[in-house]
N, C-alpha and C positions, 0 to 999 in steps of 0.2 A: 256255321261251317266248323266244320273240326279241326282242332289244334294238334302239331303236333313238339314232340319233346325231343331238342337236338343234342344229336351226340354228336361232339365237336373234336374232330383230326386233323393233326397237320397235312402237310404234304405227302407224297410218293409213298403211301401208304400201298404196301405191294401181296399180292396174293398169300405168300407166307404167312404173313401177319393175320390176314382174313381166314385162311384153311389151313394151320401147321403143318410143314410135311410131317414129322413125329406123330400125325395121328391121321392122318391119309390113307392107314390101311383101314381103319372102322368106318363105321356110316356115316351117315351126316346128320344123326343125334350126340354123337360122341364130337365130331370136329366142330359141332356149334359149341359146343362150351367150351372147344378152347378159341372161341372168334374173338381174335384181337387182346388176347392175353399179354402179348408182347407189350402195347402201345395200351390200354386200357385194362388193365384185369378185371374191375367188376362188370363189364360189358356185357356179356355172356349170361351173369347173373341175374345184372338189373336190367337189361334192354326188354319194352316191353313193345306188345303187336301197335303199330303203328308209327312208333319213335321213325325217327329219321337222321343220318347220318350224313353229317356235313364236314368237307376235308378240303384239303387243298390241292391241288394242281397235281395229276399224273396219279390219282385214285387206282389201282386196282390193276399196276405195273407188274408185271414177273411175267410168270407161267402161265400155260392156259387152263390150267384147270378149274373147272366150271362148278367146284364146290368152293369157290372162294365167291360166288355170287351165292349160290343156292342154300350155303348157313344165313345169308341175310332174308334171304326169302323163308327160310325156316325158324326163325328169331319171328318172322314178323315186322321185318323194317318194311316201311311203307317208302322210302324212295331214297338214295344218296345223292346230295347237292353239291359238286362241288364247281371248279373251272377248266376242269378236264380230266379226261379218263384215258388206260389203259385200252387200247385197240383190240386184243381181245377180249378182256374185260366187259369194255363195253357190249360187244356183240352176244357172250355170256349171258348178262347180268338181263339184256331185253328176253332172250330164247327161254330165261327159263322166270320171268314177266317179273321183272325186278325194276321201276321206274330209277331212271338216271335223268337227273336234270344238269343239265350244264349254266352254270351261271358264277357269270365273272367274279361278282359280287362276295359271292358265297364265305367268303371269308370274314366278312363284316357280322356271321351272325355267331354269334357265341353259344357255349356249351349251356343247358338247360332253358334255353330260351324257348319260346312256344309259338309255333310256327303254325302258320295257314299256308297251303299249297294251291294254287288254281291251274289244274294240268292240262285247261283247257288254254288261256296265253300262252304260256305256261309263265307264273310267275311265282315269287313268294314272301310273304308275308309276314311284316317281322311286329315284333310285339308294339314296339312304336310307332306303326304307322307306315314304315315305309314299302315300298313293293319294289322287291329287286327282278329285274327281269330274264330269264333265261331262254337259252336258244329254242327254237319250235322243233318238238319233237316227230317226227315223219308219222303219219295218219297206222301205216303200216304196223312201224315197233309199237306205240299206242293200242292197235288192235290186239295186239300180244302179249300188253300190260294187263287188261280187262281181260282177256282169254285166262291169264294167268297161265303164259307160257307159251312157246311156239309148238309143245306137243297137245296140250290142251285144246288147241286154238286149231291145230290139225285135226284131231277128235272130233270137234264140234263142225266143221264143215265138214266130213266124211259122213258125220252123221246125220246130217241134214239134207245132202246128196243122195241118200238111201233112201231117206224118206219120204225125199220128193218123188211123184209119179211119171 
């Protein structure tokens, strides 16, 4: 199974922090490198394709803009764990196939630790053995995580709807 490398936040870590507005008008190669400047600066540097970002309660609070999900997606985080999430946030972070695990727990696991993910319980897997367990993710958002994305994921059955006779 593959391990993954955590990057550990406190709480109410809120879109700001994720997408700066000071850099809002560029793309989302320029606002990934400032992803979480505020609250981590070599983040941006060091985070690499598969790490995983683990915080505390009310993840991904503020505004609704959908580039505070989508630099994590373009970093290459493979999932945020925490004990709750921002309401649009949340719905963000699945559309555009960003895995969110909700787990109470989440807090117990520390920063560089190397984590195993089973997104099929869904649960995870800490270097010591233990398995924390988080809430079951709907089959639906899941389908959108693999799609990598809800536009993706619209692509692929459109295209498949054509090709059927």
């Amino acid at each position: 199974m593959t391990t993954h490398r955590v990057w550990r936040l406190g709480a109410d870590v809120d879109t700001d922090a994720l997408a700066p507005g000071h850099v809002m008008k560029h793309g989302i190669d320029v606002i990934a490198r400032h992803c979480l400047e505020a609250v981590r600066p070599e983040f941006a540097g060091q985070v690499r394709a598969g790490d995983v970002i683990v915080a505390g309660p009310n993840f991904g609070i503020g505004s609704s803009r959908e580039q505070a999900a989508a630099v994590l997606v373009h970093l290459g985080v493979a999932a945020v764990i925490a004990p709750s999430y921002g309401g649009l946030y949340f719905r963000n972070a699945f559309n555009l196939g960003l895995l969110l695990l909700s787990c109470a727990e989440a807090e117990t696991l520390q920063d560089g630790d190397r984590v195993t993910l089973d997104v099929a319980l869904p649960s995870v897997s800490t270097p010591g053995g233990r398995t924390l367990a988080c809430e079951p993710v709907p089959d639906f958002l899941m389908d959108m995580v693999r799609a990598g994305g809800l536009m993706k994921q619209l692509r692929q059955r459109f295209a498949k709807e054509r090709s059927e006779p």
